[in-house]
C-alpha positions in Angstrom: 33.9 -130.2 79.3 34.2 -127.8 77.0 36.8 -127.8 73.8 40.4 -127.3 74.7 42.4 -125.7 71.5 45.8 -127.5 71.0 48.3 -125.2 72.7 50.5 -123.1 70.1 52.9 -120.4 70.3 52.5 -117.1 71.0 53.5 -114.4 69.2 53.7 -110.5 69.6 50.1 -110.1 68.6 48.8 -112.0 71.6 50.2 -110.2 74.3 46.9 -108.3 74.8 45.1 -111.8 75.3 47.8 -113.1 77.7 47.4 -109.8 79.5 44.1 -110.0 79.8 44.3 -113.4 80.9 46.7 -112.5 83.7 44.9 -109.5 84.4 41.5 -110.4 85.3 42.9 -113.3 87.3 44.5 -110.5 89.6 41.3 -109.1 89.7 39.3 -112.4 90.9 41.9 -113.2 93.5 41.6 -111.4 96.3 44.7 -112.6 98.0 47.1 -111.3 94.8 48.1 -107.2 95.5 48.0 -105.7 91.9 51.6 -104.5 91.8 51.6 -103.2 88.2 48.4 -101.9 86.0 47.0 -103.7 82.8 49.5 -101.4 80.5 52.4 -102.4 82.3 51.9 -106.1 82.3 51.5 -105.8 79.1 54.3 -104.5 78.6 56.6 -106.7 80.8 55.2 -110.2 79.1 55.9 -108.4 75.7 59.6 -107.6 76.8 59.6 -111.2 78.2 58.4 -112.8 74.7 62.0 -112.5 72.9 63.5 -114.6 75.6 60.5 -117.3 76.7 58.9 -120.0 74.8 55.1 -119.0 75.6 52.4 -121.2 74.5 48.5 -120.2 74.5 45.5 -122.0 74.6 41.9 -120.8 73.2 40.3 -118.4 70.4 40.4 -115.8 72.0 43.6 -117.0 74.6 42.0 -118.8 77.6 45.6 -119.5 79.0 48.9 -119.4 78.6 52.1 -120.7 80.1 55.7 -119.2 80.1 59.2 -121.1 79.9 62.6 -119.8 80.5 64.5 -122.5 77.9 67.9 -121.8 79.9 66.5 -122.9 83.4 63.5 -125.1 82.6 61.4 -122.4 84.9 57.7 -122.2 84.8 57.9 -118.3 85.0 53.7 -118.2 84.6 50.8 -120.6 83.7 47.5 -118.8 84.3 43.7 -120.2 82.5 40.8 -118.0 82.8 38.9 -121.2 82.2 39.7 -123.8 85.2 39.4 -127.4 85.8 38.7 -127.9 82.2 41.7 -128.9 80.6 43.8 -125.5 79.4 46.1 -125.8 82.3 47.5 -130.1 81.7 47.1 -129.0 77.7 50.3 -126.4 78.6 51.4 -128.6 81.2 51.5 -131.0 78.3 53.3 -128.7 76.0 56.0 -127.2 78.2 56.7 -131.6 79.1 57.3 -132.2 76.3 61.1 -133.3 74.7 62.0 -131.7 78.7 63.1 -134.5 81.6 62.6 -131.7 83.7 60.9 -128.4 85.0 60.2 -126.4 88.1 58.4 -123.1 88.7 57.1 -121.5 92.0 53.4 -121.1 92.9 52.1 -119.1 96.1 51.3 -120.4 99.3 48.0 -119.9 99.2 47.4 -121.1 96.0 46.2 -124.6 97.2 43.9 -125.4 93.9 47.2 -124.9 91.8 49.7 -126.6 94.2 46.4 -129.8 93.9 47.0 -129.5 89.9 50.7 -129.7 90.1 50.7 -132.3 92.2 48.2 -134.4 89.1 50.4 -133.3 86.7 54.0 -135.0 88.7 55.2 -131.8 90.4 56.5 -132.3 93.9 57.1 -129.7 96.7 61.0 -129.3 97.2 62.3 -127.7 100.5 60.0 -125.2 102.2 58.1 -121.8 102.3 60.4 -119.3 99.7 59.9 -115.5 100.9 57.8 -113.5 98.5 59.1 -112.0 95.1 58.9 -108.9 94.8 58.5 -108.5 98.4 54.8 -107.5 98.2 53.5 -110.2 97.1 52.8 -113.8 98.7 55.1 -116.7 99.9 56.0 -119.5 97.5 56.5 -123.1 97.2 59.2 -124.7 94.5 57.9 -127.2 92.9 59.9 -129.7 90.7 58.6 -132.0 87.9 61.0 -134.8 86.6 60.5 -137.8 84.0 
């Protein structure tokens, strides 16, 4: 296994990174339609920044996750380096001083919906239609203490 770096917090300067890591897992899954190019995700996780706690992982960023504070949401947790740790280090981070969390991951995502499930996420109800309405179905998934 290779070295995990604590999570920390991002900042404006690491949008590019979390970008990147965002963007080239669009590219490697064949199942995810690219809605938006590389500039404009960018830009949307940098207009999201002000208003989500957003930890990183990695030198350069590996992963990150994103937190709404006011719902407990899991708006995003994406690694460009899986089944090595990044992933339960934000997992980890987002848990903690929080009895609770949820977030929605696709479908077809089984791998993820596996690592939820290790980290104490449960499915709740069923099949949630797709968000924006060209991507995939979801699942909500709920994690409490």
């Amino acid at each position: 296994m290779t070295e995990v770096f604590p999570p920390r917090r991002a900042g404006p300067g690491d949008v590019p990174g979390i970008a990147a890591v965002l963007n080239g897992w669009i590219d490697e899954t064949d199942w995810m339609p690219r809605l938006y190019s590389p500039d404009e995700l960018a830009g949307l996780i940098g207009a999201a920044l002000p208003d989500r706690i957003i930890w990183v992982v990695g030198a350069p960023i590996e992963g990150y996750l994103s937190l709404d504070p006011e719902t407990a949401k899991i708006g995003a947790l994406y690694c460009s380096r899986t089944g090595e740790g990044c992933g339960k280090a934000l997992i980890g981070a987002a848990k903690e001083g929080r009895d609770f969390l949820w977030l929605h991951t696709h479908v077809t995502n089984t791998r993820a919906q596996a690592f939820y499930r290790r980290e104490g996420f449960v499915a709740v109800g069923g099949e949630i239609a797709p968000e924006p309405p060209e991507t995939v179905p979801e699942l909500r998934m709920e994690w409490h203490r």
